[in-house]
VEXDREN-2710 file (C-alpha; in Angstrom, 1 decimal):
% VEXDREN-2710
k/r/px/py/pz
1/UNK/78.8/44.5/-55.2
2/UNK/76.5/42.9/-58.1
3/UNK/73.1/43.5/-59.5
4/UNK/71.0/41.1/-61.3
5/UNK/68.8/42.2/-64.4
6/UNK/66.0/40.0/-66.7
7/UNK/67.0/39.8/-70.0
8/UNK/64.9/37.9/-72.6
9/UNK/64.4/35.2/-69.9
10/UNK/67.7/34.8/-68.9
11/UNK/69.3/36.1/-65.5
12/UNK/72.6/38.5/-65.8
13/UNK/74.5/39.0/-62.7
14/UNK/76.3/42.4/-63.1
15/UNK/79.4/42.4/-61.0
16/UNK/81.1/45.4/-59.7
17/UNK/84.6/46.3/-60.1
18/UNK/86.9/49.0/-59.5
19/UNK/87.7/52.1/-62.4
20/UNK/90.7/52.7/-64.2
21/UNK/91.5/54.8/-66.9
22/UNK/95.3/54.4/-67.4
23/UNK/97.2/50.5/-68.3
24/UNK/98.9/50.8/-64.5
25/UNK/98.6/49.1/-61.4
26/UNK/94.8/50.4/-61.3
27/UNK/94.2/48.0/-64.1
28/UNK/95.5/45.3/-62.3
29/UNK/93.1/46.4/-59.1
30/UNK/90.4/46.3/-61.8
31/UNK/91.0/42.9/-62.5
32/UNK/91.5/41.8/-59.1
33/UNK/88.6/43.9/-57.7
34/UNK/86.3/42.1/-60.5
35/UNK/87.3/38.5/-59.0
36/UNK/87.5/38.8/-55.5
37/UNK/83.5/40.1/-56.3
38/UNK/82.6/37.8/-58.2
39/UNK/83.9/34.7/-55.5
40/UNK/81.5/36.6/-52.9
41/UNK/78.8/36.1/-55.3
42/UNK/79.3/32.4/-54.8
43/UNK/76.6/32.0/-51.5
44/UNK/73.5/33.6/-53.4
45/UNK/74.4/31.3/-56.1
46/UNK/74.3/28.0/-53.8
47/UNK/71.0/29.6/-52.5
48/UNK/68.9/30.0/-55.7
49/UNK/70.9/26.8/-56.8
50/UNK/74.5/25.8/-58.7
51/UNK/74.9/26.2/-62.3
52/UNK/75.7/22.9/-64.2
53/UNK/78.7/24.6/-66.4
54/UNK/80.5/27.7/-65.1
55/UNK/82.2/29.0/-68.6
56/UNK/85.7/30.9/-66.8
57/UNK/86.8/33.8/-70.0
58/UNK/90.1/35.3/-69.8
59/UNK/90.2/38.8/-71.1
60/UNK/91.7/38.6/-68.1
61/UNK/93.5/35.8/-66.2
62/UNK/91.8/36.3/-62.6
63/UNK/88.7/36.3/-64.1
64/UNK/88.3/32.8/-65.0
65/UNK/90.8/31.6/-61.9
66/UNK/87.6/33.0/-60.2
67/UNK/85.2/30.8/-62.2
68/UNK/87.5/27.8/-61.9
69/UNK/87.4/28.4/-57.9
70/UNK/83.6/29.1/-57.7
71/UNK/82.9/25.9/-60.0
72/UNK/85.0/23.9/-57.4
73/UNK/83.1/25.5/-54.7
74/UNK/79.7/24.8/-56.0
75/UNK/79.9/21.6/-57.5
76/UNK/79.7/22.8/-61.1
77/UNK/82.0/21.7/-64.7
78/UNK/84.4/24.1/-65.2
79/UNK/84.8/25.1/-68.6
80/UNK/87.7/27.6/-69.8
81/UNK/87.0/30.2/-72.8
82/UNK/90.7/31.4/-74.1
83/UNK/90.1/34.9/-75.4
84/UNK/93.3/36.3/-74.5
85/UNK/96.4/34.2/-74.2
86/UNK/97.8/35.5/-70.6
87/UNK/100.8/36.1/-70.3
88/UNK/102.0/35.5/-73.7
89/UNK/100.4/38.2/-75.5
90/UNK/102.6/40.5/-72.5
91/UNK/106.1/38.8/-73.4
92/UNK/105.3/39.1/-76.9
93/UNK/104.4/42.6/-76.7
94/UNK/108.2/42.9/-75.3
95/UNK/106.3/44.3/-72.2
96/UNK/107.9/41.7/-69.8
97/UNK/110.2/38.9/-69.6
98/UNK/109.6/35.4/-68.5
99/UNK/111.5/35.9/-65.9
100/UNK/109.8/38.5/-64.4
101/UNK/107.6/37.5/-61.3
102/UNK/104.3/38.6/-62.7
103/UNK/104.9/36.5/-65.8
104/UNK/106.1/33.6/-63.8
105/UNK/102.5/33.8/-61.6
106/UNK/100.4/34.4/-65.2
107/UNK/102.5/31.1/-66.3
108/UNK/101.2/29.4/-62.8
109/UNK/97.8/30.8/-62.9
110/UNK/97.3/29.3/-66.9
111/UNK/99.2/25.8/-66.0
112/UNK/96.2/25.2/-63.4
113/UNK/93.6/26.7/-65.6
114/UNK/94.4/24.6/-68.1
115/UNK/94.9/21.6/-65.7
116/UNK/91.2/22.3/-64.3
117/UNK/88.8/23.0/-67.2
118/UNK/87.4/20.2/-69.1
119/UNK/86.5/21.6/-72.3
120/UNK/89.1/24.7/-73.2
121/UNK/87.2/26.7/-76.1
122/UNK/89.7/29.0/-77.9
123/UNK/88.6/31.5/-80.4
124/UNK/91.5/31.5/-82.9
125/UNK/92.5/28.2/-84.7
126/UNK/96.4/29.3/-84.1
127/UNK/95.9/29.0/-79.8
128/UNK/94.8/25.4/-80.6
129/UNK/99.0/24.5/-81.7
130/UNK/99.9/26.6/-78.6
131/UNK/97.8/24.9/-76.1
132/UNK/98.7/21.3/-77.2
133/UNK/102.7/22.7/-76.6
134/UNK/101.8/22.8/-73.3
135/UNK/100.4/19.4/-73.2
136/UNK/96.6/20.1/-73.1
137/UNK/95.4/16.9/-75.0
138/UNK/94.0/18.0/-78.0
139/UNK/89.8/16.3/-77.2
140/UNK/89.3/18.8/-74.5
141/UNK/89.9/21.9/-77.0
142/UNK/87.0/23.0/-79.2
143/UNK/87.2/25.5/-81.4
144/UNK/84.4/28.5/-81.2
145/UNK/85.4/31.5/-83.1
146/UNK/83.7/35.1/-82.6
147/UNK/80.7/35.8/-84.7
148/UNK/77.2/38.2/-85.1
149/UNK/73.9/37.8/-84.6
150/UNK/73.2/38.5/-88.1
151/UNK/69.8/39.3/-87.4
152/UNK/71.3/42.6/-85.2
153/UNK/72.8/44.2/-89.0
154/UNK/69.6/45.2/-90.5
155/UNK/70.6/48.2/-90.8
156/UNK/67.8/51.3/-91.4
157/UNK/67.3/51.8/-95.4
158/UNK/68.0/55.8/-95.1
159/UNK/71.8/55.9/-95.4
160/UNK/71.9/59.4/-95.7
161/UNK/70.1/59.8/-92.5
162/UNK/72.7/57.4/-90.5
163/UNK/75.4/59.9/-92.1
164/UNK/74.1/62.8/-90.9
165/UNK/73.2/61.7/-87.3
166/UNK/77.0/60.6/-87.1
167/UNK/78.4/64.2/-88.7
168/UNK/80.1/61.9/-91.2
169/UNK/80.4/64.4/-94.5
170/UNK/83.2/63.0/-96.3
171/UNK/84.8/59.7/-96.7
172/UNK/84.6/58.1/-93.6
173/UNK/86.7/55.5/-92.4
174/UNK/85.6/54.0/-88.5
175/UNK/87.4/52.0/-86.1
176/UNK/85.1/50.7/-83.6
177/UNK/86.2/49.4/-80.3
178/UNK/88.9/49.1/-77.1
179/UNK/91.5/51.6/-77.2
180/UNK/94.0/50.2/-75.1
181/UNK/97.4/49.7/-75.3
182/UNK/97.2/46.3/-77.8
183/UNK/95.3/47.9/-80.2
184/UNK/98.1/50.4/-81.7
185/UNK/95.2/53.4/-82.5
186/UNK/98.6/55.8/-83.3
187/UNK/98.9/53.5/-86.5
188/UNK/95.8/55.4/-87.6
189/UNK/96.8/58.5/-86.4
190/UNK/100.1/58.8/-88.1
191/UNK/98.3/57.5/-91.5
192/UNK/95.7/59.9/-91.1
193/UNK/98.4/62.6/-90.8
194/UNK/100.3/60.9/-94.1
195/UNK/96.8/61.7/-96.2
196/UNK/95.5/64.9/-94.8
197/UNK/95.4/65.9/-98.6
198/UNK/92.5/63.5/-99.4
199/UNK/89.5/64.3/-98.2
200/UNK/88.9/61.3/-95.6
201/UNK/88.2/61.3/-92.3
202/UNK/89.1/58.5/-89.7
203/UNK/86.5/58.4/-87.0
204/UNK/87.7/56.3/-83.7
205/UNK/84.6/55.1/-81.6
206/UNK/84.9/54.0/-78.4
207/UNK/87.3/54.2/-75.2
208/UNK/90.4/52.9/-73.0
209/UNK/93.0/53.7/-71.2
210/UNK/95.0/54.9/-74.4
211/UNK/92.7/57.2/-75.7
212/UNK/93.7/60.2/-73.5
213/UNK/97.2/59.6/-75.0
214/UNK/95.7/59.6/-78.8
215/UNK/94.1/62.5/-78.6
216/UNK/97.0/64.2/-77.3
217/UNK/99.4/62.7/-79.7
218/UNK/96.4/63.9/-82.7
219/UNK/96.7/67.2/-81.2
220/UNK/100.7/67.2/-81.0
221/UNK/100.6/66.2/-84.9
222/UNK/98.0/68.7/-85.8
223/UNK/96.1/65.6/-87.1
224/UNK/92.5/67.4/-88.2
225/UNK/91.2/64.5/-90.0
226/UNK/90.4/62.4/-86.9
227/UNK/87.6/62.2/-84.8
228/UNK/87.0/60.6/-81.8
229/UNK/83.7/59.6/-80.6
230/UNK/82.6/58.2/-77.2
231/UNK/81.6/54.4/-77.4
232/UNK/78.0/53.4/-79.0
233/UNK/75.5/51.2/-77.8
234/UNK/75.3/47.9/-79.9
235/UNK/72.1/48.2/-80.7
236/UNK/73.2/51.4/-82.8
237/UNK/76.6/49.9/-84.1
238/UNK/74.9/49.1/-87.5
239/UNK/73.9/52.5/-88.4
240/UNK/77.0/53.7/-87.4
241/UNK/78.9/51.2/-89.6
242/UNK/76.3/51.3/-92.6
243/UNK/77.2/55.7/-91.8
244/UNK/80.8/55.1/-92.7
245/UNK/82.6/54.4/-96.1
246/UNK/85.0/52.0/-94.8
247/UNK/86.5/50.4/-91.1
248/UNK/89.6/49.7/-90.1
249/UNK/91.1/47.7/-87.2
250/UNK/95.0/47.7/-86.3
251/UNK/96.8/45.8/-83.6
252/UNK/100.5/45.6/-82.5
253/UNK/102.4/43.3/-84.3
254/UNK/103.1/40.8/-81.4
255/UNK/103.3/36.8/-82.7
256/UNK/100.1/36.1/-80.6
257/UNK/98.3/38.4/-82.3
258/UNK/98.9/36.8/-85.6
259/UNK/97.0/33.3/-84.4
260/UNK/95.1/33.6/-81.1
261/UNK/92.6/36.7/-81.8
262/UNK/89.4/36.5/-83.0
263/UNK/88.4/40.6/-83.0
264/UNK/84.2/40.7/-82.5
265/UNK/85.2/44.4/-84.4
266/UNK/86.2/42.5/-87.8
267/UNK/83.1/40.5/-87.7
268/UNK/80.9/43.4/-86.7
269/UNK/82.3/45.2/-90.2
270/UNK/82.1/42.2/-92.3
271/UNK/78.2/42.2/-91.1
272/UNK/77.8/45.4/-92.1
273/UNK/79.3/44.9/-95.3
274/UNK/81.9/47.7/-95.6
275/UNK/85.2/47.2/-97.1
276/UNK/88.0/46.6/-94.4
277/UNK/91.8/48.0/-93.9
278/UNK/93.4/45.3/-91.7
279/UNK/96.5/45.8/-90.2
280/UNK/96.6/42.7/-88.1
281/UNK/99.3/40.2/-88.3
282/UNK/98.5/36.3/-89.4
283/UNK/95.8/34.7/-89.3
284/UNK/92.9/37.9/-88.9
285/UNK/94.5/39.2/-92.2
286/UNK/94.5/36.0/-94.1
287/UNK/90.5/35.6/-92.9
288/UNK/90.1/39.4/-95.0
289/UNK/92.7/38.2/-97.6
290/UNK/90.5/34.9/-98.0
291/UNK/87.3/36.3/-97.9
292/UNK/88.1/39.0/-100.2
293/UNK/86.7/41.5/-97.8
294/UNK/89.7/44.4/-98.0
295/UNK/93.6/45.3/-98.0
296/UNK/95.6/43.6/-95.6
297/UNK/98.8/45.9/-94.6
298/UNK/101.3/45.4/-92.1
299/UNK/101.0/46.3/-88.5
300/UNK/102.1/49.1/-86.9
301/UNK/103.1/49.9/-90.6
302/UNK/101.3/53.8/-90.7
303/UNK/102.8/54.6/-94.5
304/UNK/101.2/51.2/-95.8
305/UNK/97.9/51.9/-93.7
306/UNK/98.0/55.5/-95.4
307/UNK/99.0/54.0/-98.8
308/UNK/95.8/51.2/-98.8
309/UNK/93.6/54.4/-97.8
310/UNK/94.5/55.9/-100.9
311/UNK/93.7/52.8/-102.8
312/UNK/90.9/52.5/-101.6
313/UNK/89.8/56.0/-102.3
314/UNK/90.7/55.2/-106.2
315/UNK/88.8/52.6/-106.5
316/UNK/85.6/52.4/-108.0
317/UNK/82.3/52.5/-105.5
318/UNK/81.5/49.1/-107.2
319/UNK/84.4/47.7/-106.1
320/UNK/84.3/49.0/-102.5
321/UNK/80.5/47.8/-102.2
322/UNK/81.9/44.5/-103.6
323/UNK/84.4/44.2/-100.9
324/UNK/81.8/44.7/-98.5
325/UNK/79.3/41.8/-100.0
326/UNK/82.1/39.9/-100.3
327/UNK/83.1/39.9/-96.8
328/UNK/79.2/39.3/-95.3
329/UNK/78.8/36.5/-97.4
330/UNK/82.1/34.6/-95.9
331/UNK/80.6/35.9/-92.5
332/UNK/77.5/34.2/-93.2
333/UNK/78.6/31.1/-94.3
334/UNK/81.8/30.8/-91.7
335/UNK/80.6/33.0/-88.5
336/UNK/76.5/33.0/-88.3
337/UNK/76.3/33.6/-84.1
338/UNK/73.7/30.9/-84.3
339/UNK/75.6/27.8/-85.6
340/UNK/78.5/29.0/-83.5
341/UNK/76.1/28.6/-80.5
342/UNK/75.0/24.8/-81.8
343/UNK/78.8/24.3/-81.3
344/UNK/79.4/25.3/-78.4
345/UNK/76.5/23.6/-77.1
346/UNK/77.4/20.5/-78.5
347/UNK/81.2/20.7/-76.9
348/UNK/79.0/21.7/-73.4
349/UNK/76.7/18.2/-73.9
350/UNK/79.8/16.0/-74.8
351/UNK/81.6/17.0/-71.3
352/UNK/78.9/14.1/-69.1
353/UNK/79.2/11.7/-72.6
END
């Protein structure tokens, strides 16, 4: 059900859930599977004693209904992390209506979530306007974006090295992350198809319940200029990013998207210091805009992801490596891991002030 490993002093309770490979009814047993596990955690943790703050996330919504119940149970604050806004991102998406009974639980399950926690950290500026809409009061939000550990991007001096490890022998473009059904990967596909005359290859790291469906659509378009590669550890994503000549990161254009994400991928790239093709809606691509860290296209837009890979090709290396300093020096003065952990702590501290 759960295991419990030492790391660097601290205590992590892994807890089981159940596999799924496809976005169907075995992702909601996932989700519900990982919550109903992590409530039957709840008696070891009254035994070696309760936690003062239980922190509920919601990359999925029963995950931190779990945390709120478990904080009840114990005695503990409750503290709610909005990572993904449930359900909106899923009527935005057009997946689902609001009337539909799933959405109409979602909208119950977030209403008491929101009622519950007494600090609500979002990771997007944008969720702060939608959470006051629904008449959170504005004190109890705090505002912790995503971030590094900057320390974790010293990458190893031998570039060439890195390169060949990854089989990377041309221009090299990687995406590096989920590939599920938000992220809208075929965007990259299709482009890559649109410049199979340059000599670029996309490389797509990592792995979701979509990918079995981009590699098939990759092999249904004859695409030869993409890879795919299973997921890296993190402790290797640095080589791997300092290996490529460029990253990308796409999302579907849904209106959530475009002011309630905060991708740790986009901050893992502006670490690294490689230029950046964003096609994100809103707020993610005005960050790359503003920092002056790439080329912002539209998502879901393949033709103007394919055209900003061929100007990015034409442009001088200088530029490109400028691009890339560019963007790690807005990282380190906006999204150091470090100072984002002062925050937090600070928001924590001010909940028995």
């Amino acid at each position: 059900m759960y295991s419990v490993e030492q790391r660097d002093g601290a205590a992590f309770v892994w807890v089981g859930s159940a596999e799924y490979r496809r976005n169907d009814w075995r992702r909601a047993w996932n989700m519900l599977s990982f919550a109903w596990n992590l409530l039957r955690t709840a008696s070891s943790m009254r035994r070696e004693g309760p936690p003062d703050v239980i922190i509920g996330s919601s990359p999925h919504p029963f995950a931190a209904l779990a945390a709120a119940y478990l904080a009840r149970k114990l005695g503990s604050r409750f503290v709610l992390e909005v990572r993904d806004l449930w359900p909106q991102a899923l009527v935005d998406m057009g997946g689902l209506r609001e009337s539909h009974p799933g959405v109409k639980l979602l909208r119950f399950i977030e209403r008491r979530l929101y009622a519950r926690a007494e600090r609500i950290v979002v990771l997007a500026a944008g969720a702060e306007r939608y959470l006051t809409e629904r008449g959170v009061d504005p004190e109890r939000i705090v505002y912790v974006p995503n971030g590094v550990h900057l320390d974790n991007f010293r990458v190893s001096p031998d570039r060439r090295q890195s390169r060949a490890r990854f089989g990377f022998d041309c221009f090299t473009i990687v995406y590096a992350g989920a590939h599920g059904p938000a992220n809208a990967l075929e965007t990259i596909v299709k482009a890559a198809q649109m410049v199979s005359d340059l000599p670029v290859k996309f490389v797509l790291v990592g792995d979701g319940p979509a990918k079995d469906s981009l590699v098939e659509l990759a092999r249904s378009l004859a695409v030869r200029n993409v890879q795919f590669l299973d997921p890296v550890p993190k402790s290797e994503m640095a080589d791997l990013l300092s290996a490529a000549d460029a990253a990308v990161i796409t999302l579907r254009n849904a209106q959530a998207f475009s002011y309630a994400v905060s991708p740790n991928k986009l901050f893992d790239y502006m670490a690294a210091g490689r230029p950046i093709l964003c096609a994100v809606p809103g707020e993610v691509a005005q960050l790359v805009r503003t920092a002056g860290a790439g080329i912002p296209v539209e998502p879901e837009n393949e033709a103007q992801l394919a055209d900003a890979v061929r100007q990015l090709v034409a442009l001088p290396q200088t530029e490109r490596e400028q691009m890339g300093h560019r963007g790690r020096a807005y990282l380190e003065a906006h999204f150091d891991r470090r100072a984002l952990a002062g925050r937090l702590a600070e928001a924590l501290a001010s909940i028995w002030t």
